[in-house]
Structure formats: C-alpha cells, structure tokens
KOLLUMSE-859572 format. One record per residue: residue in three letters; y, z, x of N, C-alpha, C in turn. Coordinates in steps of 0.05 Angstrom, whole numbers, plus 5000, padded with zeros to 4 digits. Atoms other than C-alpha are relative to their C-alpha. Example, Ala and Ser with C-alpha at 12.3 -4.5 7.8 and 13.67 -1.06 7.14 Angstrom:
KOLLUMSE-859572
ALA,4976,5000,5018,4910,5156,5246,5024,5000,5018;
SER,4976,4999,4984,4979,5143,5273,5022,5014,4985;
//
This chain:
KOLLUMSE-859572
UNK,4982,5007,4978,2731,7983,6473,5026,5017,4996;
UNK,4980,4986,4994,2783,8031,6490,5025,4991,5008;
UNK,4981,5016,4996,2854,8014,6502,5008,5010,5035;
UNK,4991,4994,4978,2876,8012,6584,5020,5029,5001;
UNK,4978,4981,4998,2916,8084,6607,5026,4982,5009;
UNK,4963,5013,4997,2999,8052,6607,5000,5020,5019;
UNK,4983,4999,4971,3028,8069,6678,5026,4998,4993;
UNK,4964,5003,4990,3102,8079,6685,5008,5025,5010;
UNK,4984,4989,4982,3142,8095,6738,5031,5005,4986;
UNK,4977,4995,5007,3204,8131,6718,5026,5004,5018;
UNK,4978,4996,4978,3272,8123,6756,5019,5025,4992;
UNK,4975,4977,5009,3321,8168,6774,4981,5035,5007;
UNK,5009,4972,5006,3315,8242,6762,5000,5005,4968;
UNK,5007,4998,5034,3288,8255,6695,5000,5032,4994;
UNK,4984,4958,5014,3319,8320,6650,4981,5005,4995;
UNK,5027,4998,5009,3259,8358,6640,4996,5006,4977;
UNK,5003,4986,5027,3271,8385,6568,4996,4969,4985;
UNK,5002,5031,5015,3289,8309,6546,4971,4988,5004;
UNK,5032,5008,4994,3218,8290,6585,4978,5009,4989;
UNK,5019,4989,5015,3183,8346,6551,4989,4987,4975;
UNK,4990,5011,5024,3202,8323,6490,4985,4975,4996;
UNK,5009,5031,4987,3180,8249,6503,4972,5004,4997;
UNK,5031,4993,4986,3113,8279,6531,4980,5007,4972;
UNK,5009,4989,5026,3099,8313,6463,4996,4976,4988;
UNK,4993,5018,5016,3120,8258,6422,4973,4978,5008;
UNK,5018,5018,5003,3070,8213,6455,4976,5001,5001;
UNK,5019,4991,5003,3018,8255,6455,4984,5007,4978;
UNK,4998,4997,5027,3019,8270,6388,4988,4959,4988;
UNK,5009,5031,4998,3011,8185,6387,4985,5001,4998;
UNK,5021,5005,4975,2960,8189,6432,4977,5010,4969;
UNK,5019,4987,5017,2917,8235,6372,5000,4982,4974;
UNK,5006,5003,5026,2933,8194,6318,4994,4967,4994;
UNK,5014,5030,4994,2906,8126,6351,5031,4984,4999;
UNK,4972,5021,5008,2987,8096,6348,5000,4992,5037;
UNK,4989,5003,4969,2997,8098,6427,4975,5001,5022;
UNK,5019,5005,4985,2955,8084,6482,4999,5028,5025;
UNK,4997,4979,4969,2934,8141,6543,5032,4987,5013;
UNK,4976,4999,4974,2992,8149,6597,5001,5015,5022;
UNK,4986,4981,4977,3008,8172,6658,5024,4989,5015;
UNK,4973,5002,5000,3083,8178,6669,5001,5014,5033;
UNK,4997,4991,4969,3107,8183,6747,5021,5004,5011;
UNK,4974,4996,4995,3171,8212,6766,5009,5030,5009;
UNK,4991,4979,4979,3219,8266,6797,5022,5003,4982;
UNK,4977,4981,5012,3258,8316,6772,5020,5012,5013;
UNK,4991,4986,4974,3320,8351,6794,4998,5026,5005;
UNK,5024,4975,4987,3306,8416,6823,5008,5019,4974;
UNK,4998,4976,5023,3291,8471,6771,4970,5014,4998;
UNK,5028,4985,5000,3237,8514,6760,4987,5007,4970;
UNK,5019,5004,5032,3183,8521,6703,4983,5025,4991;
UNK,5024,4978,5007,3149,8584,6676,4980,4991,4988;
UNK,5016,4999,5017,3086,8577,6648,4981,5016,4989;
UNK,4994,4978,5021,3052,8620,6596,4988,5027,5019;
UNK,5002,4975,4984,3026,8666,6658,5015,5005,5012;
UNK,4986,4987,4976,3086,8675,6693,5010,5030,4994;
UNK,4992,4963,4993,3109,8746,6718,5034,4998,5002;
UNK,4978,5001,4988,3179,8763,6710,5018,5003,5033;
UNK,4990,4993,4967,3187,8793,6779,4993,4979,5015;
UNK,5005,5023,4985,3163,8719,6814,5023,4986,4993;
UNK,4984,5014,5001,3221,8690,6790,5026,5011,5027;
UNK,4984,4979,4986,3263,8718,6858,5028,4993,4996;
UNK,4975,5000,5007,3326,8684,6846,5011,4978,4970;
UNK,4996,5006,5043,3334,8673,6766,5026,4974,5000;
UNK,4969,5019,5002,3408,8637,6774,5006,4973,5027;
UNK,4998,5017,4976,3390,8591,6834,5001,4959,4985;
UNK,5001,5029,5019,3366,8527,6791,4984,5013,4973;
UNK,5006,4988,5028,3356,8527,6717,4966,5005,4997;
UNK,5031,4986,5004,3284,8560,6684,4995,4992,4975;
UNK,5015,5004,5020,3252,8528,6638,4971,5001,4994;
UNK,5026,4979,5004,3194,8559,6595,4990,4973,4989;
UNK,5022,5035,5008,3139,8497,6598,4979,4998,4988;
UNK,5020,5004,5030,3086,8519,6552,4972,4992,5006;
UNK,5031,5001,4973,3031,8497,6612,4989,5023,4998;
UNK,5004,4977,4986,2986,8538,6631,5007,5005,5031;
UNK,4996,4989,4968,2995,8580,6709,5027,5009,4983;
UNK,4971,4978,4997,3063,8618,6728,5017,4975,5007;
UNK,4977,5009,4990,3127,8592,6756,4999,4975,5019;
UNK,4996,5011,4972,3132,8534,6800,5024,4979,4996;
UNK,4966,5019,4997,3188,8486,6823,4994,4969,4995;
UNK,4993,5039,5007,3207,8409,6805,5023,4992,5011;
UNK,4978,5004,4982,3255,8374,6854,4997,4972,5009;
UNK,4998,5029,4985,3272,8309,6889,4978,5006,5018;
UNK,5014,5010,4976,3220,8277,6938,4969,5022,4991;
UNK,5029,4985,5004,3157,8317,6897,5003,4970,4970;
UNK,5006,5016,5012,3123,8270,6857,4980,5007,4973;
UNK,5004,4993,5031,3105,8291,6780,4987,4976,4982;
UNK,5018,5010,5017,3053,8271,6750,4992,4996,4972;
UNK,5005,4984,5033,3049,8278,6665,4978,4982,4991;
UNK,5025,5012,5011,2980,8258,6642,4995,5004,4971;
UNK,5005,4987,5026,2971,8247,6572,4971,4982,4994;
UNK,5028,5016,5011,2901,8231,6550,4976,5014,4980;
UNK,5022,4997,5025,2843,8243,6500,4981,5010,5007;
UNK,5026,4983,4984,2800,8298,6526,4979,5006,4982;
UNK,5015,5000,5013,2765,8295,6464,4978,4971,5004;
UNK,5009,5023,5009,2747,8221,6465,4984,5003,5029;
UNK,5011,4998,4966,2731,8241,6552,4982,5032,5003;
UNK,5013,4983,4999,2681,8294,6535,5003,5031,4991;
UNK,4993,4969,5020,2713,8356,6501,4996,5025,5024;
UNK,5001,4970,4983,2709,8403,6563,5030,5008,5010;
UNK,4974,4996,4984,2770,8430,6596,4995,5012,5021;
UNK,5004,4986,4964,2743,8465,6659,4984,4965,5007;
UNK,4998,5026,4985,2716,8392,6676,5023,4981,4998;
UNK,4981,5014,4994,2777,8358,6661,5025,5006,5017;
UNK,4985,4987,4974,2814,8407,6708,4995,4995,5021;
UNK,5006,5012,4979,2770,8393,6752,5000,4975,5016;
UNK,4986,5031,4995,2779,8319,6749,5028,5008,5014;
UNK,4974,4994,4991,2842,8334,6757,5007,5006,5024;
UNK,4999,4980,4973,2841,8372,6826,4984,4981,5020;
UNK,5020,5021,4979,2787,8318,6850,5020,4981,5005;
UNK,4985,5022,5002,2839,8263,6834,5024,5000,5030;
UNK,4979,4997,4973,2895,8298,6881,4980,5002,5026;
UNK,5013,5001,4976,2840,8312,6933,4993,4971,5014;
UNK,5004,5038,4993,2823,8236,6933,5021,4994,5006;
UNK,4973,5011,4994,2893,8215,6938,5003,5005,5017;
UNK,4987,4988,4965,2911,8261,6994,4989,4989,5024;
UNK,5026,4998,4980,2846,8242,7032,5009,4960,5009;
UNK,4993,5032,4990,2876,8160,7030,5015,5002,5022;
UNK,4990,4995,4979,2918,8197,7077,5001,5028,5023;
UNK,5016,4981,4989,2880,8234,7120,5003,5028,4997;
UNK,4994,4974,5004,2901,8301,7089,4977,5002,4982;
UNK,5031,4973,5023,2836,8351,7065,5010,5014,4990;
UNK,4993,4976,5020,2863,8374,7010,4968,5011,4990;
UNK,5017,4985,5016,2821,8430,6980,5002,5017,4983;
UNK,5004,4977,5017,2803,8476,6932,4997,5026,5010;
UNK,5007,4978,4992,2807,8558,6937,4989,5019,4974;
UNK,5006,4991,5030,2773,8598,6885,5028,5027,5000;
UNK,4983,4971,5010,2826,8654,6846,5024,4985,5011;
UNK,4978,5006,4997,2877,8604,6869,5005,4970,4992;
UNK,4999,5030,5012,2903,8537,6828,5010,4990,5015;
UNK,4993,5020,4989,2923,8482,6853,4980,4982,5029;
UNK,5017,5012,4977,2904,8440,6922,5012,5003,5026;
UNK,4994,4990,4988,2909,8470,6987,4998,4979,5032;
UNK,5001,5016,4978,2915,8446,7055,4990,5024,5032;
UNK,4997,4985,4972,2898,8487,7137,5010,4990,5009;
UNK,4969,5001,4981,2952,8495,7176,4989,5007,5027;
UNK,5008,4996,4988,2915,8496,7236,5025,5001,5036;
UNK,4971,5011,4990,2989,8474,7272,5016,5024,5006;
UNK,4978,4971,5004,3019,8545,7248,4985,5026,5008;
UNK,5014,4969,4989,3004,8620,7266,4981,5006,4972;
UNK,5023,4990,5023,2952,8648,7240,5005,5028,4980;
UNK,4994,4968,5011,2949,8704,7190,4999,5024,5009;
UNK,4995,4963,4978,2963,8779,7209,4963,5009,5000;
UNK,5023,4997,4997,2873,8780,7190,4989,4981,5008;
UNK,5018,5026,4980,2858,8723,7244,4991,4973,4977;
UNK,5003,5028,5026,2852,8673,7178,5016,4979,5004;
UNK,4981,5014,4997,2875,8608,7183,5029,4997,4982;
UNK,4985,5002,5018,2939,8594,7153,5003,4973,4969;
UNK,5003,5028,5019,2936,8549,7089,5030,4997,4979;
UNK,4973,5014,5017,2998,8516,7051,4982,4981,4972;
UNK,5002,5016,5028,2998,8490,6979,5021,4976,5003;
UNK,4980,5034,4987,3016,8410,6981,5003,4997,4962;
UNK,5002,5006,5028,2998,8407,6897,5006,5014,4980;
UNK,5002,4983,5024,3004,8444,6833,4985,4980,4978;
UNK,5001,5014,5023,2972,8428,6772,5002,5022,4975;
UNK,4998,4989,5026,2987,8458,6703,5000,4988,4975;
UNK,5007,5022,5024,2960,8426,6638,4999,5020,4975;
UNK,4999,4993,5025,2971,8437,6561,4978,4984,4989;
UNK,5009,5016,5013,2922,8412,6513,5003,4999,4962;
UNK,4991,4998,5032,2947,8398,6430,4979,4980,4992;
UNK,5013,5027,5014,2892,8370,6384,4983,4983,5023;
UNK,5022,5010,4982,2847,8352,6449,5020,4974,5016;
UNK,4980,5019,4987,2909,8314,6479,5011,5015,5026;
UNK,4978,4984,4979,2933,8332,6547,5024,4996,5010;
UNK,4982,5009,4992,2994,8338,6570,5008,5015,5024;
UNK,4998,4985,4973,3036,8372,6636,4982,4978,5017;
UNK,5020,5012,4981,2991,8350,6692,5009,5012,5035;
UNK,5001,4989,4977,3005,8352,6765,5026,4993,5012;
UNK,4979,5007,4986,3056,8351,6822,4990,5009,5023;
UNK,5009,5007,4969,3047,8327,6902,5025,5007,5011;
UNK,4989,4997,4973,3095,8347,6954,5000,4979,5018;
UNK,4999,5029,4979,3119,8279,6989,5022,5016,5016;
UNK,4972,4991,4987,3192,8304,7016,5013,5016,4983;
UNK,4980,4991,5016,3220,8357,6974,5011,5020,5025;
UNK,4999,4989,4994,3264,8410,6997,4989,5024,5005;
UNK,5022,4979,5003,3214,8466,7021,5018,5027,4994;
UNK,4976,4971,5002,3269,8523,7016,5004,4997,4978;
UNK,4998,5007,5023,3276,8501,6942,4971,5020,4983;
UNK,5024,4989,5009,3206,8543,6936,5012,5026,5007;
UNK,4994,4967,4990,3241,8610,6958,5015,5013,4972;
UNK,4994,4987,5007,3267,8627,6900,4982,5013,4971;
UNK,5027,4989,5012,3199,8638,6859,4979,5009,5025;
UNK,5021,5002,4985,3134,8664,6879,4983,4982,4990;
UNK,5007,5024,5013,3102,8592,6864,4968,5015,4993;
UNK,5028,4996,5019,3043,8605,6818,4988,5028,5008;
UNK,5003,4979,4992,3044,8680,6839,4992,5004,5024;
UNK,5010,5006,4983,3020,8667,6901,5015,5008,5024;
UNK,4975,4987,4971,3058,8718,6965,4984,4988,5018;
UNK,5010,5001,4970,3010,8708,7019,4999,4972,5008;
UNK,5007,5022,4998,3009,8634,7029,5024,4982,4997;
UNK,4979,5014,4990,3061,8578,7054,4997,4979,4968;
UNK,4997,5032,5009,3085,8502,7016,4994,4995,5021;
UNK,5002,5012,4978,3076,8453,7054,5013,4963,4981;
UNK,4997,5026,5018,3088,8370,7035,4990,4977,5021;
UNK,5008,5023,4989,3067,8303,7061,5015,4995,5028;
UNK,4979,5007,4966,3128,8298,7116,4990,5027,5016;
UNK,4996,4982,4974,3125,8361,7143,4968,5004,5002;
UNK,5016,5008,4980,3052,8344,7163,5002,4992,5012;
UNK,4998,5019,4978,3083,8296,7199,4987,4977,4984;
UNK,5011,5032,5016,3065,8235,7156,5018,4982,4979;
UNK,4977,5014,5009,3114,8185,7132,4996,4984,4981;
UNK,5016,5011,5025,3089,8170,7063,5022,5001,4990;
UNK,4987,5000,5025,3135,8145,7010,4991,5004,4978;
UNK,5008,4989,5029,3135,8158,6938,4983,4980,4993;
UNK,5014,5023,5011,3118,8089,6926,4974,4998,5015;
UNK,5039,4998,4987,3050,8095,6983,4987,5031,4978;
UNK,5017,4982,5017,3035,8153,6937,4989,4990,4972;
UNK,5006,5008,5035,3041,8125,6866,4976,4972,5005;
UNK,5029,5027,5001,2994,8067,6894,4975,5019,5009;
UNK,5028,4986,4985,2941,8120,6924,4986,5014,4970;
UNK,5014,4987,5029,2939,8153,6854,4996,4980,4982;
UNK,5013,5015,5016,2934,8098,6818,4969,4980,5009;
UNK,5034,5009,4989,2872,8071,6857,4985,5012,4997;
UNK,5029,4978,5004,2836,8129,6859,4999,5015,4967;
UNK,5010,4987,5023,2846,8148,6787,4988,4999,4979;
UNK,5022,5003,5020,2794,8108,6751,4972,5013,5012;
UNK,5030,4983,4991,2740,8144,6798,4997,5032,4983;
UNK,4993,4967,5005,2759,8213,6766,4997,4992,4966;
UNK,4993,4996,5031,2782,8189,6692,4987,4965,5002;
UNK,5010,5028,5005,2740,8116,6677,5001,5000,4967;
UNK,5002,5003,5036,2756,8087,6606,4976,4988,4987;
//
C-alpha cells in the first residue's frame, strides 16, 4: 500500500529559485521513503526559465523579466500570473521506470483536463508541449491551419524522482511570451483558456486536474 500523492495549492506568487529549492528538497524525500508523492499548484510572477536546450538567441529580450537557468529539460519558456504551474514530484521508478511513458502521461493528463473543457488539446510530433487549432485566426502563409500552444511541459528526473512538470495558460499576459521564442518555437502563436473565449478560473482548473489525474498516474 502506497502512500496517497499530497495536493497543495500554493498562494500568492511563489519566488521561483526559493520554489526550486523546496521542489528538490522534497524530492530528494520522496527517494528516500521520508515524504509522500506531490503535486504542488501555483503561479509565479512573470520571469522566464531556460532549460538545458535553450538557444541563446530565443531569449529576445534578456532584461525584460528575470532568467532563470531551471535544469528541466526543453528551451526557454515563461511563468506569470493567471498560468497555472504544475510541479509533479513522484517515483517514476516505483511507476514503471520509463520516461518516454511518463511524458507521455504527462501530455495525456493536460489533454484530459483541457477536454473537461471542451478544448482538443493535442499533440504535434518535433514539437513539446499541448497544442490547440485556431480555426478562429488566419491561416498560415501554406494554407495550414493556425495552431497556438495553451501548455508546456518540462520535467527533470534525480534518482527516478521527478520534478518540474507542467504549466496551462488560464489568463496570463500573452505579450509576456514576446520576449522569448517559447520552447524555440517561431512559426506558431500562445494562446490560453480566456482568449478562447472561456471563463475558467484557476480554481475550475485545479479541480479538472485533480480529477483526471488518477486516470493517467493511479497509485
């Protein structure tokens, strides 16, 4: 019998270096049987995150909000009010020892969530995260639809422990993404939960993911 994943909601805007920190610390727990799984749910204020593939030249404006180097895997992307941050720490040894299926979990989990609210999120191959058609906006300059990124995910694993995890697009500032190229990624929009036009709070989110996330991760 395994011990339940601990839930908490974190108020406020949480410092991300102090959070890192935290994130380690309990993951490190998590390996040595002291602390139970987690997933920690909260919002940062805006700043941006390299991770160990980012490109210097995606960073477009370096001095806009601070850059912190996050030790995830992917490139650059942003953390801000009204995006909802995910930090998953759990025992990918004790949940089957793969890491291309626990990414995958991972990517299913936001697709489920989104889908409680009638957004198809999907997958694109050669591109992370979870995507959305913009069938609303102009099309591409090669008659393609246009598609917007609503998710990111970027995950570390120490000792078969994961940590990092994901982040949803409820209300952040979308102009807050202009001063990277989010996860290297030129040809292709943000997007977030409002500006589909859908009036989801943080709190209708943090209940969508926690429903749907024993279908993906079951203890």
């Amino acid at each position: 019998m395994t011990n339940p994943v601990e839930w908490s909601v974190l108020p406020g805007l949480q410092p991300y270096a102090e959070t890192l920190a935290a994130m380690e610390t309990r993951a490190a727990a998590i390996r040595t049987g002291t602390a139970a799984e987690a997933v920690w749910l909260l919002e940062h204020p805006p700043l941006y995150t390299a991770g160990t593939s980012a490109r210097a030249e995606d960073l477009v404006a370096p001095d806009r909000f601070p850059v912190h180097v996050a030790g995830r895997g992917g490139q650059y992307t942003y953390h801000g009010p009204g995006q909802r941050v995910a930090y998953v720490m759990l025992d990918v040894d004790r949940r089957g020892r793969d890491v291309r299926r626990f990414v995958a979990a991972l990517e299913d989990w936001v697709i489920d969530t989104l889908a409680q609210f009638n957004v198809k999120g999907e997958r694109r191959a050669g591109r992370v995260g979870v995507w959305v058609v913009r069938p609303d906006r102009p099309a591409n300059p090669d008659g393609t639809p246009r598609e917007d990124k609503i998710a990111a995910i970027g995950v570390k694993l120490r000792r078969w422990v994961s940590f990092h995890g994901i982040s949803i697009n409820v209300e952040p500032d979308l102009s807050h993404f202009d001063g990277i190229v989010p996860c290297g990624i030129r040809e292709h929009g943000v997007t977030s939960l409002v500006d589909l036009g859908l009036p989801v709070t943080m709190a209708d989110l943090d209940a969508a993911l926690m429903q749907c996330f024993p279908r993906h991760f079951p203890d």
